[in-house]
C-alpha positions, 0 to 999 in steps of 0.5 A: 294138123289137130284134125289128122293127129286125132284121125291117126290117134282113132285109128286102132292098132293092127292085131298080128294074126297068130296060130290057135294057142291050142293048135301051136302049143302041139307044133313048132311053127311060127306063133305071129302070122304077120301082116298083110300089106292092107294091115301094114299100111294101116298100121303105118299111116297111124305114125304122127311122123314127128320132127324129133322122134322119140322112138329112134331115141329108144333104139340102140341101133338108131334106125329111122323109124319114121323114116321106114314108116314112111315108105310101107304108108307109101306102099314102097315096101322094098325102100322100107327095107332098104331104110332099115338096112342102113342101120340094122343088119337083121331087121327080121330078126328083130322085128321078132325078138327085139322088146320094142315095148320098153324100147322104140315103142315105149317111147312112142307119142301115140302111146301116152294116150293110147295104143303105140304104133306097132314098130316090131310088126311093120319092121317085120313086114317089111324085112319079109316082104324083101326077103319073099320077093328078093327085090330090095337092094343090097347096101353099097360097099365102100372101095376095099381098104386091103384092111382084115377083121376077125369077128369071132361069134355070128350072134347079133353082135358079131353079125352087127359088126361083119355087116358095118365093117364089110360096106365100110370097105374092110375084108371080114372073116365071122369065126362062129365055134358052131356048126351054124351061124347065128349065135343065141338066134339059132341055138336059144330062141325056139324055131315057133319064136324065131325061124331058122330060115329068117336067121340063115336069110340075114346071113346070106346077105351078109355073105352077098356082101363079102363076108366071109365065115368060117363054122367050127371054129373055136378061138381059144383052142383051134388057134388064138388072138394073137395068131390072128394077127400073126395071119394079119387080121388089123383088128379082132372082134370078140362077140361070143356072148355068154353061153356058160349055164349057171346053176343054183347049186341045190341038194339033188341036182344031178339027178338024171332029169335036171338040165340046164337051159343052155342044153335044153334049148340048144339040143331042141334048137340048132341040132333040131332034136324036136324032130327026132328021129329025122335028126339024130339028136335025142331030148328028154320028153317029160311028163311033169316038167318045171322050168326055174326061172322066168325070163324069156329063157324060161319062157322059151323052155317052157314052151319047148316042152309043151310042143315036146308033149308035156302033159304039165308045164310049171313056171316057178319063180320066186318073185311076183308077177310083176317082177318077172322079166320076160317081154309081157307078150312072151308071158301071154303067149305062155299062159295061152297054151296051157303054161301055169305060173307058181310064182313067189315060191323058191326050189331048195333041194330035188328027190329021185328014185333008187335009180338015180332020176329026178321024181320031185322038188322041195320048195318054199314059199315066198315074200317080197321084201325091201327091194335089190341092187336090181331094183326088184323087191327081195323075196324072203322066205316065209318059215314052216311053208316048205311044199313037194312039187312033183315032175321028171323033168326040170330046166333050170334058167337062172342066167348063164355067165361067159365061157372063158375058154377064150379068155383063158388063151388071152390074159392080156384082156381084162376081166371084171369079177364075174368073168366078162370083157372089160370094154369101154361102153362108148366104143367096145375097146377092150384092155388089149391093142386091137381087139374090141367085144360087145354083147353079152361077153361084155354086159351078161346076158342082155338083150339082142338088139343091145347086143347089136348096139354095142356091135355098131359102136365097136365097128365104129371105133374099129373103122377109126382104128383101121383109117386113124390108128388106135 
């Protein structure tokens, strides 16, 4: 057992193939390559297959881990998928977007001494290999209950819950307020980080499955909770997430040339404005862009406008390096093609011409202080220190906060003081009979795949209420 630990432990982890950073950061396909079978059965046999895996411990959804491993090690890459499956709606997805570096690979044993074993990637493969060669199994659907549920948003927690409830029996209808399903998946995360065509991939299986969506939808205004349950859904789902931009409320900020983060990547994103003309949907092109903040928002607007055709892309942040929250492989990715940090530095107001449109900012300089509620070291500002950054264009990605639009049509359901869900953590129920919410409606903005975990323990609960009662 000491002789194969050591010879797993000196087998070195597999490097994801990626496009040139000086070829990507001019194009909107995909960055990470992905793994040949070779590479991913390497990169499975690394895996010590422990009896108590910690690494499914870090996983909100608590898929298998070894167990799928497992299988791509065996060369059954179509069982690993099947494996996946039973926990995860959208393997693919997260395979992509998930920060398994804080999460199951954080937690791997191979990792206190070394190098992890690469889970996102072999999650990746394996999703891939499924959806490429269309031999992987369906999940069995149970014997239908005759019981409805409305889930309204197709985000990662929505599609969550419609894939559990649809196999556990349940008739399930996806309201998405969109024109596509997917959520933040299709109108956040850029086409070079997330492919559409994986998103509508995950989807079509839900729909194989008997899930039932209806786009254009907007509860709050097209009809209400409890007109759903007039139409005799048994239960309702809210997973809209958080999709209200906030600003920061500056001197200047109207200026023609200040977007929000939400319109940037939206228009870029699901109304595909990067391929203008061929879609008729218009986005600014700046010369000297900024974008404020430095999650992976940020990054994924700053390396929007770079493929947009920016000669300058500026990162600014009023923390350190360390205290930046995006995934480090984002940060990377983003220095890699050309993306320059400003970092422990603060906007305080914005310049424009006689025209109306946006020619530069003001900023401060700043210091770490004592360390937040969040646990991150306060910036301060440092006096006199006042600077003027040029640029016409600035994306502002300081979070975003629910849209009540919902909520406003709802007054039953409970509100904290910054406009989210109230739900119980354990099971997603909200103050309201029959409706539970999850995601970032609940939590702010958050992860994907805790959007997801919080999607699996409201369907659940729900299936409790739908076979037991409230």
């Amino acid at each position: 057992m000491v002789e194969k630990k050591a010879k797993k432990e000196q087998t070195p982890r597999s490097k994801m193939p990626e496009q040139a950073p000086e070829v990507r950061n001019k194009n909107f396909l995909e960055v990470p390559l992905g793994l040949t079978p070779e590479m991913a059965m390497t990169e499975a046999s690394r895996c010590l297959q422990c009896k108590k895996p910690a690494c499914v411990e870090g996983c909100p959804v608590s898929v298998d881990i070894p167990g799928f491993i497992a299988r791509i090690a065996d060369g059954d890459f179509n069982g690993a998928a099947v494996k996946l499956w039973e926990r995860n709606a959208l393997p693919a997805v997260c395979g992509r977007v998930c920060p398994q570096e804080i999460q199951c690979e954080g937690l791997c044993i191979l990792g206190k001494k070394g190098d992890s074993v690469a889970i996102g990637y072999l999650e990746r493969f394996a999703a891939d290999f499924a959806r490429e060669n269309g031999t992987a199994e369906l999940p069995k659907v149970a014997e239908k209950t005759g019981k409805k549920v409305a889930v309204i948003g197709s985000g990662p927690s929505g599609l969550t819950v419609a894939g559990d409830l649809i196999v556990k029996g349940h008739d399930v209808t996806i309201f998405e307020a969109f024109h596509q399903t997917g959520g933040v998946l299709v109108y956040g995360i850029p086409e070079f980080r997330l492919p559409k065509s994986i998103v509508a991939s995950e989807v079509a299986t839900l729909e194989k499955l008997g899930v039932n969506i209806e786009t254009n939808s907007v509860v709050g205004a097209t009809v209400t909770i409890d007109e759903l349950f007039e139409e005799g859904y048994d239960a309702v789902y809210v997973g809209v997430g958080a999709g209200l931009p906030r600003f920061m409320n500056l001197p200047g900020e109207n200026f023609i040339g200040v977007f929000s983060a939400n319109e940037y990547l939206t228009r870029t994103n699901l109304m595909k404005a990067y391929r203008f003309p061929e879609y008729d949907t218009p986005v600014a092109r700046g010369k000297n862009v900024v974008v404020l903040g430095a999650g992976n928002v940020a990054m994924d607007a700053a390396r929007t406008a770079m493929r947009l055709g920016a000669e300058s892309v500026k990162v600014v942040y009023r923390r350190s390096r360390a205290e930046m929250p995006a995934r480090a492989e984002e940060l990377h990715h983003a220095e890699e093609e050309g993306i320059e940090f400003i970092l422990l530095t603060n906007p305080t107001r914005f310049f424009g011409d006689e025209n109306g449109r946006l020619t530069g900012m003001e900023c401060l300089k700043m210091e770490l202080g004592e360390p937040d509620a969040s646990g991150r070291r306060r910036p301060v500002a440092v006096a006199g220190s006042e600077y003027t950054i040029e640029c016409d264009l600035v994306v502002v990605s300081v979070g975003a906060q629910p849209n009540p639009l919902l909520t406003n049509a709802t007054p039953d359901i409970t509100l904290n003081r910054w406009g989210n869900i109230e739900a119980d953590p354990a099971t997603g129920k909200t103050t309201k009979k029959g409706v539970w919410a999850g995601g970032d409606i609940v939590t702010g903005m958050a992860t994907v795949i805790l959007a997801m975990g919080a999607g699996r323990e409201a369907a659940d609960s729900i299936h409790d209420y739908l076979t037991l009662g409230w």
